[in-house]
Backbone as JSON, one array per atom type, in Angstrom:
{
  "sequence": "XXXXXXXXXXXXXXXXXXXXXXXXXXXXXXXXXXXXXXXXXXXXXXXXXXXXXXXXXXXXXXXXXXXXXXXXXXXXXXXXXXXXXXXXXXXXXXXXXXXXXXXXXXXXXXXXXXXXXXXXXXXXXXXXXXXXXXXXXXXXXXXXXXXXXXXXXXXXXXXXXXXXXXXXXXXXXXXXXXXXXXXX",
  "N": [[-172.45, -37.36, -20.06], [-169.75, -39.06, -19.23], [-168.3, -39.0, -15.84], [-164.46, -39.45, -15.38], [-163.89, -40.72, -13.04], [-165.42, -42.64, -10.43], [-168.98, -43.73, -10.25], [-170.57, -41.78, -11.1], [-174.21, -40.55, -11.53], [-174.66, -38.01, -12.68], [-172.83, -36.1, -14.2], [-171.15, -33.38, -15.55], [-169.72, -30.82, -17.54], [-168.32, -28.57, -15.2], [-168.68, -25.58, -16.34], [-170.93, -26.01, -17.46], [-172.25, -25.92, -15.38], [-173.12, -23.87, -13.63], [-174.9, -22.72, -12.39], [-175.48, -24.35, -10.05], [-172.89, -23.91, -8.66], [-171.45, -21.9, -5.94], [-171.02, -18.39, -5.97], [-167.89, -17.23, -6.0], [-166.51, -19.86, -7.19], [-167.86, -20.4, -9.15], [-167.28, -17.69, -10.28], [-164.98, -18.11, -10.61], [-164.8, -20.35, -12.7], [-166.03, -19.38, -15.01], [-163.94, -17.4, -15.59], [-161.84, -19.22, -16.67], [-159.1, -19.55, -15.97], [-156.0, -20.98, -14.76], [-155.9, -24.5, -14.18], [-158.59, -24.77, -14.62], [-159.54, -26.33, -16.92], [-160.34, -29.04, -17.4], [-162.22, -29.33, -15.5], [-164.86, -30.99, -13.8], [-168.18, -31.14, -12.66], [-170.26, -33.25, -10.52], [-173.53, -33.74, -9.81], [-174.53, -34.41, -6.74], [-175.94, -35.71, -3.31], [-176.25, -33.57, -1.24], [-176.52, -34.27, 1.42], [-174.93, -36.5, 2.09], [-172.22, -35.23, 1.92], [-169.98, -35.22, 3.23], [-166.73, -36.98, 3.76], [-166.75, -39.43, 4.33], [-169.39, -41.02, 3.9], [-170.0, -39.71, 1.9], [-168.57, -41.33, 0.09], [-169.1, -43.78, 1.19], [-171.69, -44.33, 0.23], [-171.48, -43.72, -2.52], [-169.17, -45.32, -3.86], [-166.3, -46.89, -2.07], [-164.04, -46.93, -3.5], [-163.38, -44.27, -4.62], [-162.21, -43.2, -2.18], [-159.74, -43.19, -2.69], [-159.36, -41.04, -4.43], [-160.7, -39.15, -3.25], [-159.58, -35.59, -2.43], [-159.2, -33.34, 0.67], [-160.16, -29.8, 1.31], [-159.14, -27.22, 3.41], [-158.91, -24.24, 5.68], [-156.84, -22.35, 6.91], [-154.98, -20.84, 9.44], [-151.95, -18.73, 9.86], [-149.77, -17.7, 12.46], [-147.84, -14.36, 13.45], [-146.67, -12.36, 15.4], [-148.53, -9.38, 15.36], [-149.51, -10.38, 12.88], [-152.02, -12.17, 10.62], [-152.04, -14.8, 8.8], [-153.97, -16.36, 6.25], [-154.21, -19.72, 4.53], [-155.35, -22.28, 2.29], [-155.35, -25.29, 2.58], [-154.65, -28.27, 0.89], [-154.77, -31.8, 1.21], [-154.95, -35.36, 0.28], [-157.89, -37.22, 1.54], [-158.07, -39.16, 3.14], [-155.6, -38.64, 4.65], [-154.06, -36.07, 7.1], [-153.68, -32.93, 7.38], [-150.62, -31.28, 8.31], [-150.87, -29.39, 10.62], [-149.16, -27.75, 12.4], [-146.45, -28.29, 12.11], [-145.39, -28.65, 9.18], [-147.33, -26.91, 7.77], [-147.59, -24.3, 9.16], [-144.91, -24.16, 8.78], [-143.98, -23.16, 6.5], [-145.29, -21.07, 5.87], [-144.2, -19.7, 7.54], [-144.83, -18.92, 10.04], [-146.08, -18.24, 13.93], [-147.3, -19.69, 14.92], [-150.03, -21.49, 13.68], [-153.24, -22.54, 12.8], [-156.51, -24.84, 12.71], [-158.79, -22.34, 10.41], [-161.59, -20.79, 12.13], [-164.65, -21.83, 11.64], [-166.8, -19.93, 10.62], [-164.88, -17.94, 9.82], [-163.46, -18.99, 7.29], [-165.94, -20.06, 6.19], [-167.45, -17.18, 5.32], [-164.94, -15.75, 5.09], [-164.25, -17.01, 2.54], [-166.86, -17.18, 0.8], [-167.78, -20.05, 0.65], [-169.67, -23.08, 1.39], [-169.39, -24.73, 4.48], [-167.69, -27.62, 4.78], [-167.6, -28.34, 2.32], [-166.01, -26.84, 0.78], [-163.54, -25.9, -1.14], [-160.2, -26.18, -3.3], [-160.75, -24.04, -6.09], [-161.67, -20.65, -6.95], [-160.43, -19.76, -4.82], [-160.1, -16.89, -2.25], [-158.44, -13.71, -3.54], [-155.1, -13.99, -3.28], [-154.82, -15.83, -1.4], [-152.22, -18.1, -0.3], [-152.53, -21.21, -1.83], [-151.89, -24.49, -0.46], [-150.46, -27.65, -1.16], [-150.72, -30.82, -1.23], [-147.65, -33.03, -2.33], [-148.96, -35.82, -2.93], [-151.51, -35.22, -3.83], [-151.35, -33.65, -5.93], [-149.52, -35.51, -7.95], [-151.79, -36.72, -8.62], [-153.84, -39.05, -10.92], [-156.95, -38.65, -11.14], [-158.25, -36.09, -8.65], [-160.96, -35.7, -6.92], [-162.92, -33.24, -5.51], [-164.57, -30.82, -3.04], [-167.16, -28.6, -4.24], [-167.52, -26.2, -3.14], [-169.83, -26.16, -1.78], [-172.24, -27.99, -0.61], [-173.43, -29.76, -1.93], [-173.0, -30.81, -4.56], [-169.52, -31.97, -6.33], [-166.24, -31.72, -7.65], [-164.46, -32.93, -10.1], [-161.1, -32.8, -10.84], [-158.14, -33.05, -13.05], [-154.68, -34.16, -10.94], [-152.67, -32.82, -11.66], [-153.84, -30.38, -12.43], [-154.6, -29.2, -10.35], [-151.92, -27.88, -8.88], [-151.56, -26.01, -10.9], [-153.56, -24.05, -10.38], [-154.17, -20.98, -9.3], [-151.87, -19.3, -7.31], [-151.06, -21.42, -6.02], [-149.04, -23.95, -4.41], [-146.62, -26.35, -3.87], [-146.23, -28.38, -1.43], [-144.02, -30.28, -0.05], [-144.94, -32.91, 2.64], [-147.03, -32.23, 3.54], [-149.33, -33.56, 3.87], [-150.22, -35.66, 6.0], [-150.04, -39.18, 6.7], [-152.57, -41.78, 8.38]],
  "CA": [[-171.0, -37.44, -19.92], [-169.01, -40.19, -17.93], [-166.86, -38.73, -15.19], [-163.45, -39.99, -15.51], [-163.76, -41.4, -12.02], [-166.32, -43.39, -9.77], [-169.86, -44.33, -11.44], [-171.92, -41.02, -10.66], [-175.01, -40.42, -12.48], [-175.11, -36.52, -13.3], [-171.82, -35.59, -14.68], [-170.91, -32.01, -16.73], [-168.21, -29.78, -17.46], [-168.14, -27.35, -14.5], [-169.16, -24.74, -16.83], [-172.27, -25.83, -17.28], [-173.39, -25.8, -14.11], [-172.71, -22.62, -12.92], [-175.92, -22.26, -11.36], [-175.36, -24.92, -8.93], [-171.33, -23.32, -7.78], [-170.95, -20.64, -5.56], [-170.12, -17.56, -6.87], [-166.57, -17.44, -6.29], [-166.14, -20.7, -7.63], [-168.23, -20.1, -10.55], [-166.77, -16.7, -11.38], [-163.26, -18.89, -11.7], [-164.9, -21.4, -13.99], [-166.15, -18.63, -16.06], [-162.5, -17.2, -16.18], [-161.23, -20.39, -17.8], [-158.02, -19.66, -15.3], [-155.42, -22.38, -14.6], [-156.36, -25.15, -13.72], [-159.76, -25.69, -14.67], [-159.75, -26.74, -18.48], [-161.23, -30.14, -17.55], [-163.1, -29.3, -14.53], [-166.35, -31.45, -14.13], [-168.75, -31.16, -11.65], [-171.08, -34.5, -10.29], [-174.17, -33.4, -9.07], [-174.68, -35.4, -5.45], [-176.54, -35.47, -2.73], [-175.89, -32.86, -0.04], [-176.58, -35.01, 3.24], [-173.78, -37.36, 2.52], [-171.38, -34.4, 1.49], [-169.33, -35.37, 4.42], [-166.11, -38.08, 2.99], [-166.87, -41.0, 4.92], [-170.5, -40.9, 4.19], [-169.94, -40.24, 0.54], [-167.87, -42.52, -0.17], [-169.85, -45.4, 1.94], [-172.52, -44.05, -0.87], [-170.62, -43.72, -4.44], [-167.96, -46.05, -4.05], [-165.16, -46.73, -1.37], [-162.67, -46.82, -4.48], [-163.11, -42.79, -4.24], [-161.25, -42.75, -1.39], [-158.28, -43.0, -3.0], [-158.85, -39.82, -5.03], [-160.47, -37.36, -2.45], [-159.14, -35.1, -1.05], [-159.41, -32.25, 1.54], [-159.45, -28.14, 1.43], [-159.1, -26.65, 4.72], [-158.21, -23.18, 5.92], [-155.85, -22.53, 8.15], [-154.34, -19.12, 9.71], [-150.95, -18.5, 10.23], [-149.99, -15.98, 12.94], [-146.87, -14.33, 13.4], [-146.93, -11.27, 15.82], [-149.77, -9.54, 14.72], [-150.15, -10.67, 11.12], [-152.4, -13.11, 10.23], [-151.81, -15.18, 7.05], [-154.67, -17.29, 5.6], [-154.21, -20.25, 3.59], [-156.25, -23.3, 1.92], [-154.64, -27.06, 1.85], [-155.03, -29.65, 0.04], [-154.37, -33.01, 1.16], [-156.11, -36.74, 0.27], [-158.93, -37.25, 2.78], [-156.99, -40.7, 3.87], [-154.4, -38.12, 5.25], [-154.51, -35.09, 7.49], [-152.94, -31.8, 7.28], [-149.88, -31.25, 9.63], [-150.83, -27.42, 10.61], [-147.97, -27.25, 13.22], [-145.3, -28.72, 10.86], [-145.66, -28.09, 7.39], [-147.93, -25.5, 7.02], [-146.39, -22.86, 9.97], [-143.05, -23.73, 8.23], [-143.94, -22.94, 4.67], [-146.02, -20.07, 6.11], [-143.41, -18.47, 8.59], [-145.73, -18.29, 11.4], [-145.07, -18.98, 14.89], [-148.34, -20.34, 15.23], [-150.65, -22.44, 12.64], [-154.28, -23.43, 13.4], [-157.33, -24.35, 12.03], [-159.55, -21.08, 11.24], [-162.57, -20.91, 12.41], [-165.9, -21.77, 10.75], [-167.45, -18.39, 10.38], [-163.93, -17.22, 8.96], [-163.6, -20.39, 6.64], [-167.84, -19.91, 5.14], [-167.22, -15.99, 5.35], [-163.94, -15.0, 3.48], [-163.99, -17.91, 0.7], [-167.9, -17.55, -0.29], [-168.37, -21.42, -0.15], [-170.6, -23.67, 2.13], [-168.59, -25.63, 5.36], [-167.77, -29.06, 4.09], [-167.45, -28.16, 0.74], [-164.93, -25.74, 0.5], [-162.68, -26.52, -2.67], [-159.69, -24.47, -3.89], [-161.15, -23.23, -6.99], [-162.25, -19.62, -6.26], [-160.21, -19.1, -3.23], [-159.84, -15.35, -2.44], [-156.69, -13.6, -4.32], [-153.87, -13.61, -2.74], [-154.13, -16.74, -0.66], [-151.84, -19.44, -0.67], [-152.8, -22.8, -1.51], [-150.88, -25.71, -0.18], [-151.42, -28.8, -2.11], [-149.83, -31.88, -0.74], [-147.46, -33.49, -3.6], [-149.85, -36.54, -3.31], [-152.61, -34.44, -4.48], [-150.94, -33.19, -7.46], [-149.74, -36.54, -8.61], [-152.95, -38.18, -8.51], [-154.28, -39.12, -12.09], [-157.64, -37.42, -11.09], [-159.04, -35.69, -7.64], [-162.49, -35.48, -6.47], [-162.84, -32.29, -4.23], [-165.5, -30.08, -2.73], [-167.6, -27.45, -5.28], [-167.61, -24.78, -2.84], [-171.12, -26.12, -1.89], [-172.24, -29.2, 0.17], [-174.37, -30.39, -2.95], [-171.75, -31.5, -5.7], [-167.87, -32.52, -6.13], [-165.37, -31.49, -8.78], [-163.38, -33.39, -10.58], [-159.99, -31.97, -12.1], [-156.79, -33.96, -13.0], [-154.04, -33.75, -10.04], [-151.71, -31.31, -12.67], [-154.68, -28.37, -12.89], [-154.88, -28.6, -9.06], [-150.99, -27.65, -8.77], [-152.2, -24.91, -11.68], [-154.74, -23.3, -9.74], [-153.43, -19.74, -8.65], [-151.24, -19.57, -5.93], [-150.57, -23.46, -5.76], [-147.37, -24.44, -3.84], [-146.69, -28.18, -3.4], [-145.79, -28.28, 0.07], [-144.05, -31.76, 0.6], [-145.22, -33.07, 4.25], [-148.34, -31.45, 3.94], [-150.68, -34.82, 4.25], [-149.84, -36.66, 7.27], [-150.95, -40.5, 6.9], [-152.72, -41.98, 9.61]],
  "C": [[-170.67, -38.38, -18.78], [-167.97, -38.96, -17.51], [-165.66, -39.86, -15.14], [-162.99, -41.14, -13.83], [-164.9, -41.77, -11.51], [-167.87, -43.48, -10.84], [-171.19, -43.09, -10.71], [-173.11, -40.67, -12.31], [-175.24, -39.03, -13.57], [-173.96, -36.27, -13.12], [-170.97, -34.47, -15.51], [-169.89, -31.52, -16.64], [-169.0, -28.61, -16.19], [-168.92, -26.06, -15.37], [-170.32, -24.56, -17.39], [-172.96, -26.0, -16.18], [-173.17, -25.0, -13.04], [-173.47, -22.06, -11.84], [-175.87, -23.06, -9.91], [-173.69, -24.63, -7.82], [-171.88, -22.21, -7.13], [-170.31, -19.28, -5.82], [-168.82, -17.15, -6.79], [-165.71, -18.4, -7.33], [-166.65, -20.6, -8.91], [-167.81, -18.85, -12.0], [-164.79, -17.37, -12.08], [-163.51, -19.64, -12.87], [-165.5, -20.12, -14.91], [-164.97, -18.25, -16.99], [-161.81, -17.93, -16.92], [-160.06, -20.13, -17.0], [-157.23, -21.07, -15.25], [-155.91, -22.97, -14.19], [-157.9, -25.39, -13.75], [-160.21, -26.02, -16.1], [-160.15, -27.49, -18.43], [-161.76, -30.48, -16.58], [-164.44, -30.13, -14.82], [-166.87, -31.59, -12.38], [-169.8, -32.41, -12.0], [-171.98, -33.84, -9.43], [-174.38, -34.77, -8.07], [-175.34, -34.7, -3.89], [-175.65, -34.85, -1.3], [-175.87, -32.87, 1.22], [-175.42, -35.86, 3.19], [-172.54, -36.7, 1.55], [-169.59, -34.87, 2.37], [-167.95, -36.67, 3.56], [-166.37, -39.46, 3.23], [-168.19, -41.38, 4.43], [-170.57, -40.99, 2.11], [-169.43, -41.28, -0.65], [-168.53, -44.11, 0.03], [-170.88, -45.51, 0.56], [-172.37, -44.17, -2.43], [-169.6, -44.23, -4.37], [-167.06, -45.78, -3.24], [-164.11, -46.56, -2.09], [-162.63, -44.92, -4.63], [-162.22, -41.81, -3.31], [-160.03, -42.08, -1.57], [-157.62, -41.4, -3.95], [-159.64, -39.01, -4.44], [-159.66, -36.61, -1.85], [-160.2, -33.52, -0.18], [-159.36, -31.24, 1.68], [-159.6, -27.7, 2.74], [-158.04, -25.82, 4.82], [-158.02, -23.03, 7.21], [-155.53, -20.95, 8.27], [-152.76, -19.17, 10.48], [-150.68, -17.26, 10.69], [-148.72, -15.97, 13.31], [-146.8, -12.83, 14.16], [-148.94, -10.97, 15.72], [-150.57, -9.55, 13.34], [-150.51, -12.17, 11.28], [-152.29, -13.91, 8.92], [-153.19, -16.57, 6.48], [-154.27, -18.12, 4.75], [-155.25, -21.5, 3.37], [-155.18, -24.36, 2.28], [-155.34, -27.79, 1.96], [-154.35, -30.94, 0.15], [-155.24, -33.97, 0.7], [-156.5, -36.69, 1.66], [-158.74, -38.19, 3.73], [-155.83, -39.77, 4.89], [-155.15, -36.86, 6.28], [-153.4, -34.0, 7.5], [-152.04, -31.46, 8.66], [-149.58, -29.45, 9.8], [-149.36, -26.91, 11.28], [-146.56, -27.42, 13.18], [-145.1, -27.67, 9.86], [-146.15, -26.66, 7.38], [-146.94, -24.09, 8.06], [-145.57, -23.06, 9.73], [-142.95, -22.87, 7.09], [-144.63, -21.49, 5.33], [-145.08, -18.72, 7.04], [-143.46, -18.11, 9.52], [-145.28, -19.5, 12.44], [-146.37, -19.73, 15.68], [-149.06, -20.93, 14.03], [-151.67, -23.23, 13.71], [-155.44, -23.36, 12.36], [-158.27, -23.36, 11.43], [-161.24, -21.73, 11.32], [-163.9, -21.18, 11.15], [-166.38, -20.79, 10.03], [-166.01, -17.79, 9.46], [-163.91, -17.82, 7.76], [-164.74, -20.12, 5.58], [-167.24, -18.25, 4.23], [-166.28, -15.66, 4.55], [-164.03, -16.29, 2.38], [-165.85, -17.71, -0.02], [-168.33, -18.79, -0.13], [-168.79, -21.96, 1.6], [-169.16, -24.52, 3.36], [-168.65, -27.05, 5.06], [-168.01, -29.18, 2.75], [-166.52, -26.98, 0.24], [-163.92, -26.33, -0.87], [-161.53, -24.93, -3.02], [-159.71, -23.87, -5.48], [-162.09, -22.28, -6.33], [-161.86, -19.17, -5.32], [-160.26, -17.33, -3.58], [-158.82, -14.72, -2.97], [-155.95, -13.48, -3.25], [-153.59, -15.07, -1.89], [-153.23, -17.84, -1.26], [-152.07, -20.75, -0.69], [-151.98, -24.17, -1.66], [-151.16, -26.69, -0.32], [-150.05, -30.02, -1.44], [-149.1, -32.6, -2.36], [-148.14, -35.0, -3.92], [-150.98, -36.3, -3.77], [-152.51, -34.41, -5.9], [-150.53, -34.46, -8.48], [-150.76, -37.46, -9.27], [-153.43, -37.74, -9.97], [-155.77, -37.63, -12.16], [-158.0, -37.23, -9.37], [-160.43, -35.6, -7.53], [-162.46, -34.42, -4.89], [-164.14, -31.86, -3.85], [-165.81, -29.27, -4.14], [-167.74, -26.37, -4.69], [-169.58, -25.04, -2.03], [-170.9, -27.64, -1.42], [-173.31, -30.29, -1.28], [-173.3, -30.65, -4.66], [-170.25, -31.65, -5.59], [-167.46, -31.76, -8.06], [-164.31, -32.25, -8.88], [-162.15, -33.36, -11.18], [-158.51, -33.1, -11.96], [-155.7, -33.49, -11.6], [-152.85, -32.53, -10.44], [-152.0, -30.21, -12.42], [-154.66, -28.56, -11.26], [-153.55, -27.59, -8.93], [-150.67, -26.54, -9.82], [-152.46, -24.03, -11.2], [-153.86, -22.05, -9.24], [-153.31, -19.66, -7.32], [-151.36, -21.01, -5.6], [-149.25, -23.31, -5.23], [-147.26, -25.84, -3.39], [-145.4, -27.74, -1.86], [-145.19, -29.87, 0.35], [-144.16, -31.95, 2.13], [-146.26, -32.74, 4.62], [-149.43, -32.37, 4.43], [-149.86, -35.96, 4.97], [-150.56, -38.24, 6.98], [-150.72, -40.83, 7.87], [-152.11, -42.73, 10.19]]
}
């Protein structure tokens, strides 16, 4: 199978390669849930997982369709609120804007590593929001969702997923957040 974007060699539907997802991520592609009807995973090498690095590797024209999941914690007294976002990797997430607006909180920061690996199931630098945990919210920049296709994390520092920018804005608990991806 050709992926619909850049020129990788090992290309499948997501659903066959269940063994290589994380099980969060894999029990969503089982589900067939929103947003992943034309999921494809690219198997790739797990040292240059990193964007700059993969990219330098499989094509700088990739740029233009990665993006970024990163969890964040919104605090408000003493409630904490977890969420994912999703911006392009060209951009960066404006935690102390956007997200603590849309979130309510009187604070907004990155969370930590150990929280980040720990509640989602998936590897650091590969986080992806297929599979998040229920309930969180995921904040998808509306340049995300536009984009023909994305190239994200698999939950795992050893492959990428590919899904149109529509099924991201699918995905349960999606909210297009405009403002969410800061360009540099």
């Amino acid at each position: 199978m050709r992926a619909p974007i850049g020129s990788f060699d090992d290309a499948l539907p997501a659903a066959d390669r269940l063994d290589l997802l994380p099980a969060p991520v894999a029990e969503a592609v089982k589900e067939g849930g929103p947003g992943t009807a034309e999921l494809i995973h690219v198997d790739t090498d797990p040292a240059i997982a990193d964007t700059a690095a993969f990219v330098a590797h499989y094509g700088e024209e990739l740029m233009a369709a990665s993006a970024n999941c990163v969890i964040v914690l919104g605090k408000r007294g003493a409630d904490t609120t977890p969420a994912a976002c999703l911006v392009l990797s060209r951009h960066r997430v404006d935690v102390n804007g956007a997200v603590r607006k849309h979130l309510g909180s009187r604070k907004a920061s990155f969370a930590p590593r150990e929280f980040a690996t720990g509640e989602t199931g998936m590897e650091y630098g590969g986080i992806t929001p297929v599979g998040l945990p229920a309930g969180w919210p995921l904040l998808v920049d509306p340049a995300v969702a536009d984009a023909p296709w994305v190239l994200v994390g698999s939950g795992a520092r050893r492959g990428k997923l590919i899904l149109p920018g529509r099924d991201v804005a699918a995905l349960p608990h999606a909210e297009i957040v405009p403002g969410l991806g800061l360009a540099p």
